[in-house]
N, C-alpha and C positions, 0 to 999 in steps of 0.2 A: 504494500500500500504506500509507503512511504517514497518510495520511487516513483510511482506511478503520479502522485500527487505532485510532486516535484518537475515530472516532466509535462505536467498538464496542466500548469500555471505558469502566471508572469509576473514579480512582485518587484516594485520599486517603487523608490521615495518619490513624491509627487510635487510639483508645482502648479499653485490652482493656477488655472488659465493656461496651463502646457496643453500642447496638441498630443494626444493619447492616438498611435495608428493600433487597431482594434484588429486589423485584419487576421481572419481565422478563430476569434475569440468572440462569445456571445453573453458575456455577461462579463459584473465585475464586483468589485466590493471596495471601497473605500472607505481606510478607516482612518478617522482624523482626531485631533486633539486640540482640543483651545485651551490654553494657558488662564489663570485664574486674572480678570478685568485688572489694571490698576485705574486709580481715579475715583476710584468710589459710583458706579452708575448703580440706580438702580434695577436695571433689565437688559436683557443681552438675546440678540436671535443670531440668528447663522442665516443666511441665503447661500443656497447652492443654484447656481444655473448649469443646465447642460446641454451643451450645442455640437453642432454637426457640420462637418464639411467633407466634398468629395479628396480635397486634396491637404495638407498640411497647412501651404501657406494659403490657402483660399480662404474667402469667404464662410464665416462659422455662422448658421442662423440656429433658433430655436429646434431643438426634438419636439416632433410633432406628435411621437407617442405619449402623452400625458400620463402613461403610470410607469415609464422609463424607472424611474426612482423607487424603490420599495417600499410601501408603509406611506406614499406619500402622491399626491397629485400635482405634476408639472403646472403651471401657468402659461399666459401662452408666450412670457420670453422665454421658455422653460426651465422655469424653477420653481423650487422650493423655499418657503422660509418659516424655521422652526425653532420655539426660543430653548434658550439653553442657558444655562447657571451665569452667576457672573461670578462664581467662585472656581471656574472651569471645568470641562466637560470632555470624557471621549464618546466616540459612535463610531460604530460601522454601518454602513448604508448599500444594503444591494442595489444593485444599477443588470438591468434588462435591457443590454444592445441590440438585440436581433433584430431591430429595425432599422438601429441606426446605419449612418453611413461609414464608412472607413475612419476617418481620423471625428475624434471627438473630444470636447475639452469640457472638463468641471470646474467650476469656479467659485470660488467660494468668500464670501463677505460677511465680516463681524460687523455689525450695528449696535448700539449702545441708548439707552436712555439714561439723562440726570448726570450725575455728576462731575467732574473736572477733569478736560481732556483723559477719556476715559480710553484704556489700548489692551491688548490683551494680541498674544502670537498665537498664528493657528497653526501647526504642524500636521502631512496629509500624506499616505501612503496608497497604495493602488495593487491591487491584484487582479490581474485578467483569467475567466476560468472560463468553463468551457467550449474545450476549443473543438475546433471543426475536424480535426484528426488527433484519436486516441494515441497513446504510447503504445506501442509493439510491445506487450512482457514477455 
């Protein structure tokens, strides 16, 4: 199993707004981390958008599948926005590519209510899973 799993995924640290090439992979999981607020606000949400393009450097528009995102309903810039602590927070979030196009990018935005120049780091990882061609055991 342990092989198997190894050669049937793709895991690396992620840059929200990097262009993700998807090709041969139909799914993903993102798992991200925000750092506890400074500043004192009192409320904090996460926006994730996620968009699509035929090519890397091209044009990225909205995913038109609105339940792309798991547990959650796209909008139609395609995103999500879900509150989360402001004393920081992890998640993992499945993400349903089968529709999407080849290269695809997540993006992701801390917003803050109340307090004093309020900041907090998000830290974001990416695994691509099932891919179009199993491992040979």
């Amino acid at each position: 199993m342990k092989k198997k799993l190894i050669a049937s995924c793709r895991v690396r640290p992620y840059t929200s707004g990097a262009a993700i090439d998807r090709q041969n992979f139909g799914s993903a999981v993102l798992g991200l981390k925000v750092a506890a607020a400074t500043g004192s606000p009192t409320a904090a949400t996460l926006k994730l958008a996620l968009t699509e393009s035929d090519t890397s450097s091209g044009t990225f528009s909205a995913v038109s599948d609105k339940q792309a995102l798991i547990g959650g309903l796209l909008d139609a810039d395609g995103a999500v926005t879900m509150d989360i602590p402001v004393t920081g927070s992890e998640a993992q979030i499945g993400i349903d590519l089968t529709g999407c196009k080849r290269f695809v990018k997540i993006t992701g935005t801390v917003s803050f209510t109340g307090g004093t120049t309020p900041a907090a780091t998000a830290t974001y990882a990416l695994a691509l899973g099932d891919p179009a061609q199993e491992p040979v055991e």
